[in-house]
Wavefront OBJ file of the C-alpha trace (Angstrom):
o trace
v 49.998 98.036 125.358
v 51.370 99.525 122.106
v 48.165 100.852 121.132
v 47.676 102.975 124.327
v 51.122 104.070 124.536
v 50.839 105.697 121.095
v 47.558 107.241 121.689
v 49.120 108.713 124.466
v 52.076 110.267 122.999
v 49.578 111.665 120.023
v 47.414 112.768 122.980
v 51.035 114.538 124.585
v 51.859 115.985 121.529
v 48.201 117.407 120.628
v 47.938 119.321 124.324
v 51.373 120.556 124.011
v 50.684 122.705 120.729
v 47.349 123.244 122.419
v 49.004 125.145 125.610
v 51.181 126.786 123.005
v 48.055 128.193 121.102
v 46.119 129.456 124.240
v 48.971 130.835 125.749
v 50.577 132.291 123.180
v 48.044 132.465 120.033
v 50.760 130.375 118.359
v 52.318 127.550 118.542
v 56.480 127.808 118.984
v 58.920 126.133 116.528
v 62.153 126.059 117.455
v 63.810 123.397 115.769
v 65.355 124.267 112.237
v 67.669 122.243 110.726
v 69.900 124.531 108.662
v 71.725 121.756 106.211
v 67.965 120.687 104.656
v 65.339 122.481 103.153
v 62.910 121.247 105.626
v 60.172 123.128 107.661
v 60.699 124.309 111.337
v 58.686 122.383 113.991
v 58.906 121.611 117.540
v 58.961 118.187 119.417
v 55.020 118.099 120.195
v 55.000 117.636 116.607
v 57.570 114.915 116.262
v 55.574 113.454 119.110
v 52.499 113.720 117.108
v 53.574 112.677 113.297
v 55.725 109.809 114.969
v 53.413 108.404 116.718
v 50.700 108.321 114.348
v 53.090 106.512 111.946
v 54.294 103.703 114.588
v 50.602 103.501 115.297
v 49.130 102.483 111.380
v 51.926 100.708 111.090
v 51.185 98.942 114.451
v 47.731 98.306 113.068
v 48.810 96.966 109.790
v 51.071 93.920 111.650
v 47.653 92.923 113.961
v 45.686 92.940 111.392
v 48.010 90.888 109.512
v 48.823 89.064 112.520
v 44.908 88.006 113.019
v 44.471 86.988 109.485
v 47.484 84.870 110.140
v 45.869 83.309 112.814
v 42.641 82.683 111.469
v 44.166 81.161 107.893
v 45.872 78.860 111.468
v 42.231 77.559 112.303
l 1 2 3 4 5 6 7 8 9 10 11 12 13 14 15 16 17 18 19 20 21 22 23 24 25 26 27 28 29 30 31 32 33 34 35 36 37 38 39 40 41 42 43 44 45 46 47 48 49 50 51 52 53 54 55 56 57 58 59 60 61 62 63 64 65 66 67 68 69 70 71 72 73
């Protein structure tokens, strides 16, 4: 299910920065993209902010999918 599979990556991403924090008392960033003025961040948190986006917009299209199907009946 789409749902569960981006809960689950959220869920991935969430325990990896947590490992980082306990074992180190930080989390590690490591990726830094020199050609934009953009923060440095590691892939837990592309799992994280990714996810959460594909997931509200997963929610937007069933709920508009339902009301779809209701206007049906």
């Amino acid at each position: 299910n789409v749902d569960e599979f981006a809960f689950v990556l959220i869920l991935a991403g969430g325990i990896g920065n947590l490992i980082d924090r306990v074992v180190n008392g930080y989390v590690v960033d490591y990726l830094e993209f020199l050609f934009i003025e953009f923060p440095i961040f590691n892939f837990a948190d592309i799992l994280v902010t990714c996810s959460s986006i594909f997931l509200v917009i997963w929610l937007i299209y069933e709920i508009y999918r339902e009301g779809k199907e209701k206007e049906q009946k």
